[in-house]
N, C-alpha and C positions, 0 to 999 in steps of 0.2 A: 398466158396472156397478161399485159399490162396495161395499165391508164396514168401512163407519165404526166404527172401535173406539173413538176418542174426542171428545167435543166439551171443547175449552178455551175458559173465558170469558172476558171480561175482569169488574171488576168496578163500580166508579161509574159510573151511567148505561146498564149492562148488566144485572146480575143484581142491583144495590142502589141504592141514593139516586135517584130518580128521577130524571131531570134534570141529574144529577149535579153540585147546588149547593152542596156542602163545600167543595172546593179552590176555587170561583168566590169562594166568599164568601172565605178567608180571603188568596187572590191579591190582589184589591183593596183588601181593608183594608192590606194589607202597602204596598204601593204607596202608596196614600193616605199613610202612615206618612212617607214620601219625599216628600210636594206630586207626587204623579204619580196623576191619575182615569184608568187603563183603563178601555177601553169594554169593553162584555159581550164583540164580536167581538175583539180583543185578548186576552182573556182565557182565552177559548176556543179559539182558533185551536191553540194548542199541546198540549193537553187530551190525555191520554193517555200522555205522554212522564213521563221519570224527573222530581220535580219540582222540582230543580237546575236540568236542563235546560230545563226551561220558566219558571225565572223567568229565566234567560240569554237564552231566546229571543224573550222579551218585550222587555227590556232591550235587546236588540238591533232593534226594530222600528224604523223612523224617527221615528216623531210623539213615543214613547216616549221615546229617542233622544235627540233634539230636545231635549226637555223637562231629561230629566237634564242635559244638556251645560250649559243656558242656567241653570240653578238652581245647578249644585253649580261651573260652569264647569273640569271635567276628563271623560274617557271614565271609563265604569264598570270596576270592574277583577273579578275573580272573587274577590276579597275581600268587596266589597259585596254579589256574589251570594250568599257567603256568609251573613253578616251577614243577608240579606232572607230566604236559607232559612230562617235559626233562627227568627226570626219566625215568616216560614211554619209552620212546621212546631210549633212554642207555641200556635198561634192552631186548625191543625188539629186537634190532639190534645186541644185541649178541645171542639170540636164533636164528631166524628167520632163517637160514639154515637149521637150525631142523625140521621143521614143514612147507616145501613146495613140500615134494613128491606128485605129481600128487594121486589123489582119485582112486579108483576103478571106472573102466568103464570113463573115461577121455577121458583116448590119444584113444579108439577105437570107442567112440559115436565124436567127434572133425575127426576122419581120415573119419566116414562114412558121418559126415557132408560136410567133404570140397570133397567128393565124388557127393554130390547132387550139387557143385557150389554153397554152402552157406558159409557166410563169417562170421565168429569168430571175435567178439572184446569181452571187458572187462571191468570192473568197481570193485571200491575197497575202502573200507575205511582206507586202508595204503596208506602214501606219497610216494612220489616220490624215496626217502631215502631209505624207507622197499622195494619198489619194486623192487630196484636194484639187491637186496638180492635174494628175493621170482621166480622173473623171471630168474635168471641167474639159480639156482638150477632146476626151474621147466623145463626147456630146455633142461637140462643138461641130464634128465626123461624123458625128451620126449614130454614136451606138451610146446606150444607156441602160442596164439593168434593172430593173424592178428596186432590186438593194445589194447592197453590199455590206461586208463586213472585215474586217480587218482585225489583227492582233488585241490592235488597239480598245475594241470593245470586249475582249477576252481579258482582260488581265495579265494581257502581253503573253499569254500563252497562243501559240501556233501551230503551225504542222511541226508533228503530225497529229496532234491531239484533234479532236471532232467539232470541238467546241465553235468553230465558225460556222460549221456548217447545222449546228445545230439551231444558231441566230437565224442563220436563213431561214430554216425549215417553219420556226416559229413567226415571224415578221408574213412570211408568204403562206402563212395556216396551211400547210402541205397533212394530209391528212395521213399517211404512210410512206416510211422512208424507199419503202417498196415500190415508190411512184417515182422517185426524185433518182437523177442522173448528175453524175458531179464529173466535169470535165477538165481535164486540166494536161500539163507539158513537162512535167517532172514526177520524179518519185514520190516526193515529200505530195504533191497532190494526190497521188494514187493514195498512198498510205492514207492521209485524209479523209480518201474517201471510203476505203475499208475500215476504217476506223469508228464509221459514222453510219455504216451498214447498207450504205446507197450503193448503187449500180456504178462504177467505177468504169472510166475512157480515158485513154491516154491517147492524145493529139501528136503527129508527128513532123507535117511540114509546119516550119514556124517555131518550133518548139527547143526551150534550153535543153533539151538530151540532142535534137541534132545539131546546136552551134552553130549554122550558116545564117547568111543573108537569104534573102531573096535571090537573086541574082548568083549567090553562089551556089545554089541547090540547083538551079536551073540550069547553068553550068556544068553543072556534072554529068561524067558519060555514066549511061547506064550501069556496067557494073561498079561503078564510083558510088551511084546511088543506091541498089541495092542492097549492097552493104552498108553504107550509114544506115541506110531506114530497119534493116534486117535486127542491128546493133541495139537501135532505140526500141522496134519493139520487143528484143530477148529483156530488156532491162523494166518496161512495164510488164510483161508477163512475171518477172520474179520478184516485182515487187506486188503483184496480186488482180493486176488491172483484169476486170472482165471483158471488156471490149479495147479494140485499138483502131482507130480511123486515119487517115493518112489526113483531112482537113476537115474545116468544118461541113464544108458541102454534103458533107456523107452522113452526120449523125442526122440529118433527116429521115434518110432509111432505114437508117437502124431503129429509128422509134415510130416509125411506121411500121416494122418487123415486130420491136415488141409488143407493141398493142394488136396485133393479130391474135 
């Protein structure tokens, strides 16, 4: 039996941007910027991490790799990752209003939460910067966390390190990690949250492991769909997720399950 005091989210492709196609879009134009086309699975693979560390980890793939070497003919140095964050990060901050309406099932699994006296925080692989952005429109819709935390208050360490979620736990005086549920749409979130000792979910409609729109999940015939969803969840189970939810609607019963 449990006594969940809190659920922590994450936030692109969990509780906002469906899909979570902000950072997709402005990763590959960056890139492209370089003569380098990542593919969508490049691009995504590191999704959730600080996002320093994911154009580093991009950069560091082989094919990627490859590419750089044979074009600029030197290794990349974290100068260039530099260089390619500012970018990044110019290219994000003029979408990032776009792409922070509140998900389907949000603001009404969040209102029956703080119905039960559980308490909302949040985690993110956007700075302090993007967030400004992302929470002021996400408020603006309706949905607003208790707190949030960001790279930025870590000393720009991220996923998968614990250390945001450990902001939470203290800001929201959560008295055992044993209570607290951490939710999120990527790897780098899972790990995060095994990292951090909490009860670990991985979200699937909506979510950067399954890459569509709205409209293009729905779209899908059945066995179209079971297989994306099958895929997404073999890939949180190996990354350690305790539980997996197809949307938010559902983690209500599950913490109505735990606390029996």
């Amino acid at each position: 039996m449990k006594n969940i005091e809190a659920v922590i989210f994450d936030w692109a492709g969990t509780t906002v941007d469906y899909g979570c196609f902000a950072p997709v879009r402005a990763f590959i134009e960056v890139f492209e910027e370089y003569g380098i086309s990542p593919t969508i699975y490049e691009t995504r693979e590191p999704m959730g991490m600080l996002k320093w560390d994911h154009i580093k980890t991009m950069m560091s793939m082989p094919r990627i790799n490859d590419i750089w070497k044979e074009k600029y003919k030197r290794n990349f140095t974290d100068i260039d990752i530099d260089e390619m964050h500012e970018k990044f990060s110019e290219k994000l901050m003029g979408i990032l209003h776009n792409y922070a309406e509140p998900k389907p099932f949000t603001i009404e699994t969040v209102s029956k939460l703080r119905e039960k006296n559980i308490k909302i925080g949040s985690t993110t692989g956007y700075t302090d910067d993007m967030m400004s952005i992302v929470t002021k429109v996400a408020k603006e819709n309706g949905y607003e966390p208790d707190c949030w935390f960001s790279p930025t208050s870590t000393n720009n360490v991220g996923r998968p390190y614990p250390f945001m979620i450990f902001k939470n736990l203290e800001y929201l005086k959560v008295k055992s990690i044993k209570n607290v549920i951490k939710v999120g749409d990527t790897v780098s979130d899972i790990l995060e949250g095994k990292n951090s000792g909490v009860i670990t979910i991985g979200v699937i409609e909506g979510s950067s492991e399954l890459a569509l729109t709205e409209d293009e999940f729905k779209n899908l015939s059945n066995e179209e769909r079971c297989l994306k969803v099958e895929a997404v969840k073999q890939r949180y189970k190996n990354a350690g997720a305790d539980f997996i939810i197809n949307n938010l609607q559902e983690l209500i019963t599950l913490i109505d399950n735990l606390n029996k």
